[in-house]
PAZAPA-4460 file (N, C-alpha, C; in steps of 0.05 Angstrom, whole numbers, plus 32768, in hexadecimal, padded with zeros to 4 digits):
% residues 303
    n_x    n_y    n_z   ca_x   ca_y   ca_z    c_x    c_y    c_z   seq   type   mol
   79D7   7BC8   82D5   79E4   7BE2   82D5   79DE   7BF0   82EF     1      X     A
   79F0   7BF8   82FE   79EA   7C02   8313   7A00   7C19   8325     2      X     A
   79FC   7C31   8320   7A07   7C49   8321   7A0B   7C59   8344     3      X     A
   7A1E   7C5A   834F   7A17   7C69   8369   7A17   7C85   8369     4      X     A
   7A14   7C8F   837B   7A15   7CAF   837D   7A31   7CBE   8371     5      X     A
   7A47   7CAD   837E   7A60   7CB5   8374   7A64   7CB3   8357     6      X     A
   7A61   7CA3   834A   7A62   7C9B   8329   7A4D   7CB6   8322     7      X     A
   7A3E   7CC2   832F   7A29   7CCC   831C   7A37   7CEE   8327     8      X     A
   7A41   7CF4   833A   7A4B   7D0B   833E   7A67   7D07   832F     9      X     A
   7A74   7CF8   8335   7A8F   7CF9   831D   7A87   7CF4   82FF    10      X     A
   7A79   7CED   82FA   7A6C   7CF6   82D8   7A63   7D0C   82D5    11      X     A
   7A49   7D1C   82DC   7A4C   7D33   82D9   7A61   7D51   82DE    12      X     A
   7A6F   7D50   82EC   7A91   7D4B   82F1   7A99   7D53   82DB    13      X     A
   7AA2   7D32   82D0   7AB2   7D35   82B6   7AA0   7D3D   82A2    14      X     A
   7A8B   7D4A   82A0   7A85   7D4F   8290   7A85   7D6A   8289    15      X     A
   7A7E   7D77   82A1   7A82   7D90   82AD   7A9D   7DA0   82A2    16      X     A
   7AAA   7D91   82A9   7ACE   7D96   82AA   7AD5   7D91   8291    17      X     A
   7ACB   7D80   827A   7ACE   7D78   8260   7AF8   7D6A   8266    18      X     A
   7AF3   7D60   827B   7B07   7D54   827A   7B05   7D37   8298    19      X     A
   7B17   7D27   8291   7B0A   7D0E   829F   7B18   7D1B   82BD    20      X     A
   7B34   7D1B   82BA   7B53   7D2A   82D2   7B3A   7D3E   82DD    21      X     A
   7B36   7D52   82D3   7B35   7D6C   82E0   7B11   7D59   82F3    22      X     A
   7AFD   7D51   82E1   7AEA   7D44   82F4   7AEA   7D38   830F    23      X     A
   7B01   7D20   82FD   7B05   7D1C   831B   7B1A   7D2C   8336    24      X     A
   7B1D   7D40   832A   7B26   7D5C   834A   7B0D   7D62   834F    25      X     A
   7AFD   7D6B   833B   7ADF   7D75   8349   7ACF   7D61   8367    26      X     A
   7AD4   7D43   8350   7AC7   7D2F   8360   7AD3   7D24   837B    27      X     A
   7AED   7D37   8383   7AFF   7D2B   838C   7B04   7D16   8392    28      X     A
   7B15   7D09   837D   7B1A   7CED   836C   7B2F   7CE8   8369    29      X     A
   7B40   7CDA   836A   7B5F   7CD1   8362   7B51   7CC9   8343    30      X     A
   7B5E   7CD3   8332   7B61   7CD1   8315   7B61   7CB0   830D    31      X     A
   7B75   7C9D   831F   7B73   7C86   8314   7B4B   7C78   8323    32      X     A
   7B48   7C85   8334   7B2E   7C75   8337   7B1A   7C7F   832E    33      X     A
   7B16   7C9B   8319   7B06   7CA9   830E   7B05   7C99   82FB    34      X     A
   7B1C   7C89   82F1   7B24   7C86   82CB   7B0D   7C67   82D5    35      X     A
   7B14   7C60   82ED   7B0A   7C3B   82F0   7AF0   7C3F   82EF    36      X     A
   7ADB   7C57   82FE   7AC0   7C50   82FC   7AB7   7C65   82EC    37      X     A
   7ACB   7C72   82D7   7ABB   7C75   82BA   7AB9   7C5B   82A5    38      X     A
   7AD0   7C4F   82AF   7AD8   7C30   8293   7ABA   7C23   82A9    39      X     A
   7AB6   7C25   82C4   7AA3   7C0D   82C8   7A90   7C1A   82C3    40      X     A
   7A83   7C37   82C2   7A69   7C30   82B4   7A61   7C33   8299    41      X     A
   7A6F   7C31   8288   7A77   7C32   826D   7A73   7C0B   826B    42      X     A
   7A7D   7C01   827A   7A80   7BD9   827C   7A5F   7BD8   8279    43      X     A
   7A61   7BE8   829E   7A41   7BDA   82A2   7A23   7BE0   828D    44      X     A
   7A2C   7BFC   827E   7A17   7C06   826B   7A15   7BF6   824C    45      X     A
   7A38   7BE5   824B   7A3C   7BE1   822A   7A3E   7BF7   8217    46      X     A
   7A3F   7C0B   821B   7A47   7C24   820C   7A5A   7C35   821B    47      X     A
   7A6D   7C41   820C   7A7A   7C59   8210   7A67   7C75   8214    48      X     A
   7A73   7C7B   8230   7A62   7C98   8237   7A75   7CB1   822E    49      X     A
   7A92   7CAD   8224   7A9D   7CC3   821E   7AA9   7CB9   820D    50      X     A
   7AAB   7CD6   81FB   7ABF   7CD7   81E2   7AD6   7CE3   81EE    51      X     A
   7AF2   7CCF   81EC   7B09   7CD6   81EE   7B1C   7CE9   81DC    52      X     A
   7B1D   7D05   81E4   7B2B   7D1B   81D1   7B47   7D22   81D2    53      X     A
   7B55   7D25   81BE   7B6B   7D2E   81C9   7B6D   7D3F   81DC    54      X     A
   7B5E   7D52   81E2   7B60   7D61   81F8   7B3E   7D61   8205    55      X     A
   7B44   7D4B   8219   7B28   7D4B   822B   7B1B   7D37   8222    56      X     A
   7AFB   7D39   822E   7AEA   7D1C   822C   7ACC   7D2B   821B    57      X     A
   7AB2   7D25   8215   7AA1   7D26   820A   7A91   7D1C   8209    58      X     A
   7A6E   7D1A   8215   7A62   7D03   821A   7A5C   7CF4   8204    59      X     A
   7A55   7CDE   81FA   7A49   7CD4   81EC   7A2C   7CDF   81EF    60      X     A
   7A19   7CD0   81DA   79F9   7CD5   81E2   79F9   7CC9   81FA    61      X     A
   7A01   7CB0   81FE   79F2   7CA4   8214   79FC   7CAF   822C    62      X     A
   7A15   7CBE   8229   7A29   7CCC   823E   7A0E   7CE2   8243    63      X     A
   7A03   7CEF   8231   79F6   7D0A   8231   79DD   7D02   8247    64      X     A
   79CE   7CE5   823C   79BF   7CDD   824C   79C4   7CDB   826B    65      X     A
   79D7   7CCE   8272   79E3   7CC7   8289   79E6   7CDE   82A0    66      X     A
   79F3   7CF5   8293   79F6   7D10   829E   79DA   7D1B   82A3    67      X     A
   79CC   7D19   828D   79B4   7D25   828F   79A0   7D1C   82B2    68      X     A
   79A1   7CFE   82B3   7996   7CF2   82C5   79A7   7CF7   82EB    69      X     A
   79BF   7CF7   82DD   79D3   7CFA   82F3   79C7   7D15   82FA    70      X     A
   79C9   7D28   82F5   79CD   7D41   82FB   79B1   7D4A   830F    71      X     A
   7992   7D3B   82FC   797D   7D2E   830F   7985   7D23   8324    72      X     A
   798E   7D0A   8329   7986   7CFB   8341   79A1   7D15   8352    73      X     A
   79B4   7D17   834F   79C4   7D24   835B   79B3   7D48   8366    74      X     A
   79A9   7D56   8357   79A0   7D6E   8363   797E   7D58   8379    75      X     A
   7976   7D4C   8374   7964   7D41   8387   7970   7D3A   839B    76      X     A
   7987   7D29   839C   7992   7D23   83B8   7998   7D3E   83CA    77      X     A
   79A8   7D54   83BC   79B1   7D6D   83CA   7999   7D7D   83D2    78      X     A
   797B   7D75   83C9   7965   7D85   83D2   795A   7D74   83F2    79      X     A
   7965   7D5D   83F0   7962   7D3F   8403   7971   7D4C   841E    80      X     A
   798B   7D55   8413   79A0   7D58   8426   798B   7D79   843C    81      X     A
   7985   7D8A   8422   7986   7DA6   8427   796C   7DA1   843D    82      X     A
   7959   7D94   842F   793B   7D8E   8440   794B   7D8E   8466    83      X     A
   7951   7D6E   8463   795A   7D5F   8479   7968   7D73   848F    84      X     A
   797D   7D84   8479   7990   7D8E   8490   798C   7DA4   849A    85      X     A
   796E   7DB4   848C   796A   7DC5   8496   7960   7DCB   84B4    86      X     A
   794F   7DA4   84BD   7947   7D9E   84D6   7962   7D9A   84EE    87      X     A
   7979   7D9A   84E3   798F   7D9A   84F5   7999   7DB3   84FD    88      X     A
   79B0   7DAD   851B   79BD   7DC6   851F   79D9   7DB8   851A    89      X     A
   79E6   7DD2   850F   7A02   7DCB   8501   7A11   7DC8   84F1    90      X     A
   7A23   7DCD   84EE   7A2B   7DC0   84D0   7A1E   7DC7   84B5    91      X     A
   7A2D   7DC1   84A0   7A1B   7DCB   8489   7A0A   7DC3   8485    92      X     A
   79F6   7DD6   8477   79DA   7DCD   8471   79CF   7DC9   845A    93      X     A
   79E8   7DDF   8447   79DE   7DD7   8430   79F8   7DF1   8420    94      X     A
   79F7   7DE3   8404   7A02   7DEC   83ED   79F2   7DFC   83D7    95      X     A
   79F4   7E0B   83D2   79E8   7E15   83B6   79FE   7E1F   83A0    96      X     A
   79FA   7E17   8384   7A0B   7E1B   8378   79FA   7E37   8360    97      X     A
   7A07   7E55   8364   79FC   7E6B   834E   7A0F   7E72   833D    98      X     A
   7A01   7E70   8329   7A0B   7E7A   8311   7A02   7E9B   830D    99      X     A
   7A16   7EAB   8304   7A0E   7ECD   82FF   7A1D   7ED6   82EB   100      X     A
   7A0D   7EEC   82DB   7A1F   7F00   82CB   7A2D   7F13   82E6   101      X     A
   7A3E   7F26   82D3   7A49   7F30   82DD   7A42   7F48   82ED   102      X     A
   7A30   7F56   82EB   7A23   7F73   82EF   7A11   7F63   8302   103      X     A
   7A00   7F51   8309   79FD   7F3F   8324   7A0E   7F3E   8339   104      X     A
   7A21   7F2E   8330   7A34   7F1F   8345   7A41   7F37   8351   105      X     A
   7A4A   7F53   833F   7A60   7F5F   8350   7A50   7F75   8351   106      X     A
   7A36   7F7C   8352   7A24   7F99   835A   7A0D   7F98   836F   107      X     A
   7A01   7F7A   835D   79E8   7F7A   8374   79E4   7F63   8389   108      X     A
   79F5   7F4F   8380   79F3   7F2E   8396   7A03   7F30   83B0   109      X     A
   7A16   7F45   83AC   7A26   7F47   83C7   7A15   7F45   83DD   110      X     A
   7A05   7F5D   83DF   79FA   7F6A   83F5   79EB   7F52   83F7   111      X     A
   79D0   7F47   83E2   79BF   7F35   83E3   79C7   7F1F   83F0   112      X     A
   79DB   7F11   83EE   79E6   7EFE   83F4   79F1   7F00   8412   113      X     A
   7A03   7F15   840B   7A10   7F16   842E   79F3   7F1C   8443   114      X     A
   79E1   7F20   843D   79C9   7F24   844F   79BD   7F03   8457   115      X     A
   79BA   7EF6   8445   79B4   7EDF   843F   79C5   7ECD   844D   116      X     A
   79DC   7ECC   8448   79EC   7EBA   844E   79F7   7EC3   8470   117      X     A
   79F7   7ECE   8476   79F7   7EDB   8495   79E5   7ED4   84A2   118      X     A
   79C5   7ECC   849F   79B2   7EB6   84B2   79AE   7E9E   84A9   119      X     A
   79BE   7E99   8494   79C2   7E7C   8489   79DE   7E71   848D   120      X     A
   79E7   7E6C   84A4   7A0D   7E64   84AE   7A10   7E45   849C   121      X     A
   7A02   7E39   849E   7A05   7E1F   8496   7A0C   7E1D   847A   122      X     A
   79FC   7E36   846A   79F9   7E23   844E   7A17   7E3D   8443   123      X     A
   7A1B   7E2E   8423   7A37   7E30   8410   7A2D   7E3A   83F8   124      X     A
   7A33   7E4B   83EC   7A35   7E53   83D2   7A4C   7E55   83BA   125      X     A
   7A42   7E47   83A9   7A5C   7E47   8396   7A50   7E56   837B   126      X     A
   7A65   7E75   837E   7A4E   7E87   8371   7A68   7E8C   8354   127      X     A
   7A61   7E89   833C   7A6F   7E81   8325   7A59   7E98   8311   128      X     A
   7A75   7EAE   8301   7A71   7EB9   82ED   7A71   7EAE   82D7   129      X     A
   7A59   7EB3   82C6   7A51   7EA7   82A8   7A42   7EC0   829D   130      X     A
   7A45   7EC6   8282   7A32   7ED3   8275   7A17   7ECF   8278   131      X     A
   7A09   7EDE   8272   79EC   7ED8   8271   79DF   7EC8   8263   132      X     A
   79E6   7EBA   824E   79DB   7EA2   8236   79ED   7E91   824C   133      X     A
   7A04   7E8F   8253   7A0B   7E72   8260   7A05   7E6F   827F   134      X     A
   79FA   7E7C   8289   79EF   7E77   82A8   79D0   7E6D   82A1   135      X     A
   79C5   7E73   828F   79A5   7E6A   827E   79AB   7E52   827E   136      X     A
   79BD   7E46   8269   79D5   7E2A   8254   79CF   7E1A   827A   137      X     A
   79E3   7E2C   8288   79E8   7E1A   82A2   79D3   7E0F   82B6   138      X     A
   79C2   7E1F   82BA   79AA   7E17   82CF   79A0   7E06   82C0   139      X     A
   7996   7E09   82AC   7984   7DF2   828E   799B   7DDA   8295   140      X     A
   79B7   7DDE   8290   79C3   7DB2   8293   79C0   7DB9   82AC   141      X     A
   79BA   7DC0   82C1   79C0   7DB5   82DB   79DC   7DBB   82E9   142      X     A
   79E7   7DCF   82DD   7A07   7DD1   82E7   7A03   7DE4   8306   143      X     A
   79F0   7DF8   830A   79E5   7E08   831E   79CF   7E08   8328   144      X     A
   79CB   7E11   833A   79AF   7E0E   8348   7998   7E22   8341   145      X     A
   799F   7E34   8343   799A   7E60   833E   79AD   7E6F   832D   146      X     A
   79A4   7E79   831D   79B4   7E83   8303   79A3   7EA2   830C   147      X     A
   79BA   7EBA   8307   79AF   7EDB   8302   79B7   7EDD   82E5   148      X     A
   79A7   7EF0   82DC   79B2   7EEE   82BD   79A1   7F0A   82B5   149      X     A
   79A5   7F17   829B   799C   7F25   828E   7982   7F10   8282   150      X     A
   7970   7F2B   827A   7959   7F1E   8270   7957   7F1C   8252   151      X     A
   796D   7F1B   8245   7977   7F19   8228   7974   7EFB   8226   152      X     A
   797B   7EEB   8239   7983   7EC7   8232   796F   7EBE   8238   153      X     A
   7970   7EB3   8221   7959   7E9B   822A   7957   7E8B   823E   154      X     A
   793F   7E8E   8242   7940   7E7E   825C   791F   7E70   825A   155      X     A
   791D   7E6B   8241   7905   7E52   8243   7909   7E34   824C   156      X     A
   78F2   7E2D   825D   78F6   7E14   8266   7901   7E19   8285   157      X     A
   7905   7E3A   8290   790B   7E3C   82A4   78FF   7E4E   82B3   158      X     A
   78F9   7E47   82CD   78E5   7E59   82DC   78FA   7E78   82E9   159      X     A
   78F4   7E8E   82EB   7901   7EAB   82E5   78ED   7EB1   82FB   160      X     A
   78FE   7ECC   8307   78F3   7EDD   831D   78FF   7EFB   8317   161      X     A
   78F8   7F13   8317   7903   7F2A   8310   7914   7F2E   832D   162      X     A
   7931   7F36   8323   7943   7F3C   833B   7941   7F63   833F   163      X     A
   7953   7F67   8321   7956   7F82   832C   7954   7F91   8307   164      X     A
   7952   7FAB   8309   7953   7FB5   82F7   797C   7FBC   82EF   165      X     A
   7982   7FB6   82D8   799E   7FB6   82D3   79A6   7FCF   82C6   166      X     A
   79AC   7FEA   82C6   79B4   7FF7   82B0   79D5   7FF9   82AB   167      X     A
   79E0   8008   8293   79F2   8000   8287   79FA   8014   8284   168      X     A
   7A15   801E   8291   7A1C   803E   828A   7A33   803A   827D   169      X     A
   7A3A   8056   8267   7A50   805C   826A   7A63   806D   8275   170      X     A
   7A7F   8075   8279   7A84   8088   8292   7AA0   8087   827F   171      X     A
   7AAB   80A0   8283   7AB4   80AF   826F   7ACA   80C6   8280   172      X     A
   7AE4   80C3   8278   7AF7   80D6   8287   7AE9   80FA   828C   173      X     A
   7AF2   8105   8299   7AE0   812C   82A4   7AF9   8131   8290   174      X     A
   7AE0   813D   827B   7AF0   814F   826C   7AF2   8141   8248   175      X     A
   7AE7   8131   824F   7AE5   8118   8234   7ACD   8122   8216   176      X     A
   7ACF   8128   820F   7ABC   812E   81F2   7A9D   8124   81FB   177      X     A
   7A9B   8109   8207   7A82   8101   820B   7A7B   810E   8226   178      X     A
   7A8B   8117   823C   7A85   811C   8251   7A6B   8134   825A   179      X     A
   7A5E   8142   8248   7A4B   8152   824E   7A37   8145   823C   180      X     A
   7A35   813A   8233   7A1E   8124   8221   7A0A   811D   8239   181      X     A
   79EE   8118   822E   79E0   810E   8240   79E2   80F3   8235   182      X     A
   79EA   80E2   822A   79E9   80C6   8219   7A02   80C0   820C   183      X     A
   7A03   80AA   8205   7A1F   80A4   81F6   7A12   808B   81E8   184      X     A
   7A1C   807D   81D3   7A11   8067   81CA   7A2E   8059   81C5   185      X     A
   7A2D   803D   81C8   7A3A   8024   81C8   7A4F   8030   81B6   186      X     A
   7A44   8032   819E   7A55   8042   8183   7A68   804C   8184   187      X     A
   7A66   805F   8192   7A76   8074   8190   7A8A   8073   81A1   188      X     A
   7A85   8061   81BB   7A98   8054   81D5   7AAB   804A   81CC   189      X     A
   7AA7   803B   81A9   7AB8   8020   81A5   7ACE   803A   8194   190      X     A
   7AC9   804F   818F   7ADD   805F   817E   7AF0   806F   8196   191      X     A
   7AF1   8064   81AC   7AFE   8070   81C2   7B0A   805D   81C7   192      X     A
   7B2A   8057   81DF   7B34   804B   81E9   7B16   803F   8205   193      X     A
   7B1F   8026   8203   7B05   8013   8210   7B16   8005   8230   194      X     A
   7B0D   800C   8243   7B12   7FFC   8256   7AFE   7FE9   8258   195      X     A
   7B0A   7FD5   8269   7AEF   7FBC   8264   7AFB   7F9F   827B   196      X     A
   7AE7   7F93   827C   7AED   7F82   8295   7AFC   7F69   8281   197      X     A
   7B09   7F54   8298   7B1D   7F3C   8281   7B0A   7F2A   8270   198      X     A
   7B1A   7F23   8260   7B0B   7F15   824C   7AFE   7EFE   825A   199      X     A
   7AE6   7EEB   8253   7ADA   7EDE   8267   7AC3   7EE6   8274   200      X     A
   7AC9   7EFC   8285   7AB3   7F0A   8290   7A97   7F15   8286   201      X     A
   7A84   7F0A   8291   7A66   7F0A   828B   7A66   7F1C   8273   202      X     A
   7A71   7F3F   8287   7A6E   7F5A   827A   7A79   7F5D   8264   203      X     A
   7A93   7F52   825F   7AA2   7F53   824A   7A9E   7F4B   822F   204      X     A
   7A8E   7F34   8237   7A8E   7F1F   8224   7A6C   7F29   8211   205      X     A
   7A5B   7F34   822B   7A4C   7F46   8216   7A4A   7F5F   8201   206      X     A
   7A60   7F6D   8214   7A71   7F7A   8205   7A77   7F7F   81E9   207      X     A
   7A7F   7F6E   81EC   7A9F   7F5B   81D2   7A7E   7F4F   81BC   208      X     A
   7A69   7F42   81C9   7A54   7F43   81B3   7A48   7F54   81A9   209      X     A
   7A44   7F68   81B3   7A34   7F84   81B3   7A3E   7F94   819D   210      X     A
   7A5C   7F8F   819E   7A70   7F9D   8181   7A73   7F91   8170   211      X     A
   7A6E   7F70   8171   7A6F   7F62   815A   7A57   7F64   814C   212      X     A
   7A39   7F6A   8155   7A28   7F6B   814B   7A2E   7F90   8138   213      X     A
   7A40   7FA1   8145   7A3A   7FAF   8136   7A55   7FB8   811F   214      X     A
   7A5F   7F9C   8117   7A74   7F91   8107   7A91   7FA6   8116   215      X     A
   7A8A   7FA4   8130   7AAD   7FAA   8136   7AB4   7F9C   8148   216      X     A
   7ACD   7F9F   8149   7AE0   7F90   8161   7AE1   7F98   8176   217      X     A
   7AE6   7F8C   8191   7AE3   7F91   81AC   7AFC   7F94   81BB   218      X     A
   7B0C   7FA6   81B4   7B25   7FA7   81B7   7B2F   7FB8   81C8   219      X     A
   7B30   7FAB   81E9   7B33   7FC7   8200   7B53   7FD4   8205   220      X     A
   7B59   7FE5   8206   7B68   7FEB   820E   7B7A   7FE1   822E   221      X     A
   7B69   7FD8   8233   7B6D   7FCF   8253   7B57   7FBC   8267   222      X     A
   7B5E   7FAA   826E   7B50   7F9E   827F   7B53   7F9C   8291   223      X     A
   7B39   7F9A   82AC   7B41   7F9A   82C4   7B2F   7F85   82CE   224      X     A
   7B2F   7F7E   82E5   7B1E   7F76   82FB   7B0D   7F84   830C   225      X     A
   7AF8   7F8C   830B   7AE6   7FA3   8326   7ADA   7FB1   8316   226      X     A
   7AC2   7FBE   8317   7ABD   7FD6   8312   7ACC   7FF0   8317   227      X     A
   7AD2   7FEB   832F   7ADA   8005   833C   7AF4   8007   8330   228      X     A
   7B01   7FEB   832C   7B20   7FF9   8315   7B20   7FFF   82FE   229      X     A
   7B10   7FF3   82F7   7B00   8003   82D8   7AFA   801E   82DB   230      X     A
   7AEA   8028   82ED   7AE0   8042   82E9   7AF8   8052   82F6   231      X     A
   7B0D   8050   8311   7B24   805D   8310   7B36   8065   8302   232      X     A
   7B35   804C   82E6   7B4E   804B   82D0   7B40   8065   82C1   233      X     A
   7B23   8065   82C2   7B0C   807E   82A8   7B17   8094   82B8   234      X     A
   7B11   809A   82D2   7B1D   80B8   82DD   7B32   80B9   82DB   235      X     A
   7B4E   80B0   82D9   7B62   80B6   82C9   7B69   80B6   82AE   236      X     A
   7B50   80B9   82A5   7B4C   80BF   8288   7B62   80AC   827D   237      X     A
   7B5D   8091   8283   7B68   8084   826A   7B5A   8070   8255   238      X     A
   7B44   8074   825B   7B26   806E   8242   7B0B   8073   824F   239      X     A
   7B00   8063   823D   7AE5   8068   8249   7AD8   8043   8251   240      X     A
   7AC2   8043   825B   7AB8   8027   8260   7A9E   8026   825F   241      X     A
   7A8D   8013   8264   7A75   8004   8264   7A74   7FFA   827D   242      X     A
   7A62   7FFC   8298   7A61   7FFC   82B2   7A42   7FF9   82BB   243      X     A
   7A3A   7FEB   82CD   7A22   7FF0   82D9   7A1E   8007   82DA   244      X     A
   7A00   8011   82E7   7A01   802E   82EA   7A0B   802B   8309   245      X     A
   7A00   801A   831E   7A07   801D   8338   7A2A   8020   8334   246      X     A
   7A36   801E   8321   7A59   8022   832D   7A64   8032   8318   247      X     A
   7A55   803C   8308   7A57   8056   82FC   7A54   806F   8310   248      X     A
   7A3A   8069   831F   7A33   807C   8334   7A4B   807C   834F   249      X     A
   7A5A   8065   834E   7A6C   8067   836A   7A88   806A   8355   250      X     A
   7A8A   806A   8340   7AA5   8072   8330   7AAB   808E   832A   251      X     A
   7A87   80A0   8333   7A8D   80B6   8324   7A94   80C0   834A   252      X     A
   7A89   80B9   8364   7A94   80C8   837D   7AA4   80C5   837F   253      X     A
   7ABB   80AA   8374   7AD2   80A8   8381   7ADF   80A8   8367   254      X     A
   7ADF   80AA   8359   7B00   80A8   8340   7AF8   80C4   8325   255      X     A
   7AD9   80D3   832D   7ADE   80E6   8318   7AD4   80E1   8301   256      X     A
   7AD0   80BC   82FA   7AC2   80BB   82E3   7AA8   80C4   82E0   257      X     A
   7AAC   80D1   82C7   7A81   80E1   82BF   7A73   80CD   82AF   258      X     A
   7A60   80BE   82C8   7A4B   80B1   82B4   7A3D   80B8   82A1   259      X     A
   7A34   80AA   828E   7A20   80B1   827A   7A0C   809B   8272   260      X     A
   79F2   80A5   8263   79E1   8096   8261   79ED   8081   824D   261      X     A
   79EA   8065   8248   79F0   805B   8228   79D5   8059   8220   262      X     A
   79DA   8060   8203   79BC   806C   81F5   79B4   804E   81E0   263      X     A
   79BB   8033   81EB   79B7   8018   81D7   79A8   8010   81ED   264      X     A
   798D   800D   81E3   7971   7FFD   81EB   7985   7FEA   8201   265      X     A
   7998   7FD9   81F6   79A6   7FBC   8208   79A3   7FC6   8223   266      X     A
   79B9   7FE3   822A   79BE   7FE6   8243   79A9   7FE5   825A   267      X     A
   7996   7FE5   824F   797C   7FE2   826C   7972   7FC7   826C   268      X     A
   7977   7FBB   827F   7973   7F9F   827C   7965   7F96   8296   269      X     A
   7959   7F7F   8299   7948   7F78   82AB   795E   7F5A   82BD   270      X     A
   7965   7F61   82D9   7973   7F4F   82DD   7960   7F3C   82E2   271      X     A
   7961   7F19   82D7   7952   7F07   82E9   795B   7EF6   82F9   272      X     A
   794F   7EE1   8308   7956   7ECE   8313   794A   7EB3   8308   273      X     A
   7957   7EA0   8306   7952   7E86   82F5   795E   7E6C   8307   274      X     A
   793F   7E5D   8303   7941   7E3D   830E   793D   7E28   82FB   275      X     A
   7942   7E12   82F6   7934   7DFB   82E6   7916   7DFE   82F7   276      X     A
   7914   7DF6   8310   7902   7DF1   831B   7900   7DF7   8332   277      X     A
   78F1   7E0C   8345   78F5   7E16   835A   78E6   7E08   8378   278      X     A
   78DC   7DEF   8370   78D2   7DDA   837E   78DE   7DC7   8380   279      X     A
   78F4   7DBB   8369   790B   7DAA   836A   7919   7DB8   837C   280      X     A
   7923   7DCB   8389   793F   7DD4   8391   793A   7DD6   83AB   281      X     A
   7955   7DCA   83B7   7954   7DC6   83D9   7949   7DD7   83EF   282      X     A
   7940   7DD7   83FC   7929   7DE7   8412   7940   7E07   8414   283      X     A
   7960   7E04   8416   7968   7E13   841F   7975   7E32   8400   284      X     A
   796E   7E1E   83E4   796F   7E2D   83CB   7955   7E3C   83C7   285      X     A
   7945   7E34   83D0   792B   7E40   83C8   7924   7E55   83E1   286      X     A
   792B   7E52   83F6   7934   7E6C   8407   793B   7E85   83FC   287      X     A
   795A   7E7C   83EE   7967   7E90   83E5   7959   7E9D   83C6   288      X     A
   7947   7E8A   83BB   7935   7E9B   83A1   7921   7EA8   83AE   289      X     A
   791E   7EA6   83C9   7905   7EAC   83D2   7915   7ECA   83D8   290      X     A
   7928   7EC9   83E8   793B   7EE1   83EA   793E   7EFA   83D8   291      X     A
   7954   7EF0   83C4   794C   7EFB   83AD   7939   7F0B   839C   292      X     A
   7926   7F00   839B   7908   7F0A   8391   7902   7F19   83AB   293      X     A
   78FC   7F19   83C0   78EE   7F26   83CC   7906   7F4B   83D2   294      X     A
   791C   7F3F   83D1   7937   7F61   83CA   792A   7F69   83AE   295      X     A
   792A   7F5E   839D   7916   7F60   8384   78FF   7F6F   837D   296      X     A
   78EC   7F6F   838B   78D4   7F7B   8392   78DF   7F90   8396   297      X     A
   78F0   7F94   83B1   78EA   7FAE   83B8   7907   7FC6   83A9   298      X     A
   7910   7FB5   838E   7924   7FC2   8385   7916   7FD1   836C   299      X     A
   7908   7FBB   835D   78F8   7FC0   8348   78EA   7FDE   8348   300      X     A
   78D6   7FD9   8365   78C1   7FEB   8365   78C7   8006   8368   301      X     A
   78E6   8009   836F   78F3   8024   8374   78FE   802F   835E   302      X     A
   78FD   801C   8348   790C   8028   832D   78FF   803C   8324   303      X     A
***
């Protein structure tokens, strides 16, 4: 049995993709030569590594195994690449693949990142929204390198660094019943017309659990993309929303919306940062946790 690099990046691929077609685009693969060295290492193993679905593929156990190992020797080679290329001039040097909720990616990683990535020209980021339980789910298989996440998900079995403190506002049209309140609670938000980010989205999707836990439905009146079009749609008083505080605070200078405290323990949350292993990861990933954490420190200590 004997597996190359390509077979083991186009399997986790298709596994990734839960489809064989769409893998091999990841792997960039012509479909008919993806299908030949899944049938050959399925020959060379004597077992089937996927369950064939009507819609899509499925590993087998031994598929599960396979991935499992792949996803190893594959993040070791890209720490091989990251080491090596860091001693060069030119050209890329390296990839990192992050996973983030949402109140991360679009409040606090900008700045972090564009700082970062401005004395780092070489290296690539492929920076992908997930809820906070599935960026945990993701770093644990190996799908990312650095996961930000709320400190709600589990994240045992994974090494964590404190990023930033997260709070959770709500912001409420001038002139609104809740608008001179020092607090508002989740509750009482859901008995108002609800703006809210698209379905999918980190924020949303906690959301949408937050009301199911308190046996209601998550049913927005409107969805947008941005903070900031969320909180413009609130100063034209056409609902209310659920918003970081940092874009509550820039919703209420520029569109009029009046923040408020939310009064549910949830909204204060601890942002973290998450590795499988921060010694496994390429000279030029562990930079950027080193990054991270150290904006961290000095974000924390100002809270």
């Amino acid at each position: 049995m004997s597996y190359d690099l390509t077979d083991l990046r186009l399997f986790a691929a298709i596994v990734d993709a839960g489809s064989i077609t769409a893998g091999a685009a990841r792997a960039g693969l012509a479909l008919a030569s993806a299908s030949a060295r899944v049938i050959g290492m399925e020959q060379a193993l004597g077992a089937p590594l996927l369950e064939r679905l009507p819609r899509g593929v499925r590993p087998t156990p031994a598929g599960h195994a396979l991935v499992h190992h792949a996803r190893l020797v594959l993040a070791q080679m890209e720490r091989l690449r990251g080491d090596l290329r860091a001693h060069a001039r030119g050209g890329l040097r390296g990839h990192i693949r992050l996973l983030s909720n949402t109140a991360a990616l679009e409040e606090h990683l900008p700045d972090a990142l564009a700082l970062w990535l401005a004395a780092h020209p070489g290296v690539s980021i492929d920076l992908a929204e997930r809820d906070s339980r599935a960026v945990a789910q993701g770093i644990a298989a190996g799908q990312g390198d650095i996961g930000v996440l709320a400190d709600f998900a589990d994240v045992e079995g994974l090494e964590t660094f404190i990023f930033r403190i997260d709070r959770l506002n709500a912001v409420v049209p001038p002139g609104h019943r809740f608008a001179t309140a020092a607090a508002v609670s989740f509750a009482d938000l859901l008995e108002e017309d609800v703006i809210a980010s698209p379905p999918g989205s980190a924020l949303g999707e906690h959301l949408a659990m937050r009301a199911a836990r308190l046996g209601r439905v998550f049913a927005p009146r409107v969805r947008l993309h941005g903070f900031d079009a969320i909180c413009r749609m609130v100063g034209r008083g056409v609902g209310v929303a659920v918003v970081p505080e940092t874009a509550a605070r820039r919703g209420a200078s520029a569109f009029g919306a009046v923040p408020l405290a939310l009064a549910d323990p949830w909204a204060v949350r601890r942002l973290a940062i998450c590795v499988r292993a921060l010694d496994a990861l390429p000279v030029h990933a562990r930079d950027l946790v080193a990054h991270l954490a150290a904006a961290a420190d000095h974000s924390t200590r100002s809270q």
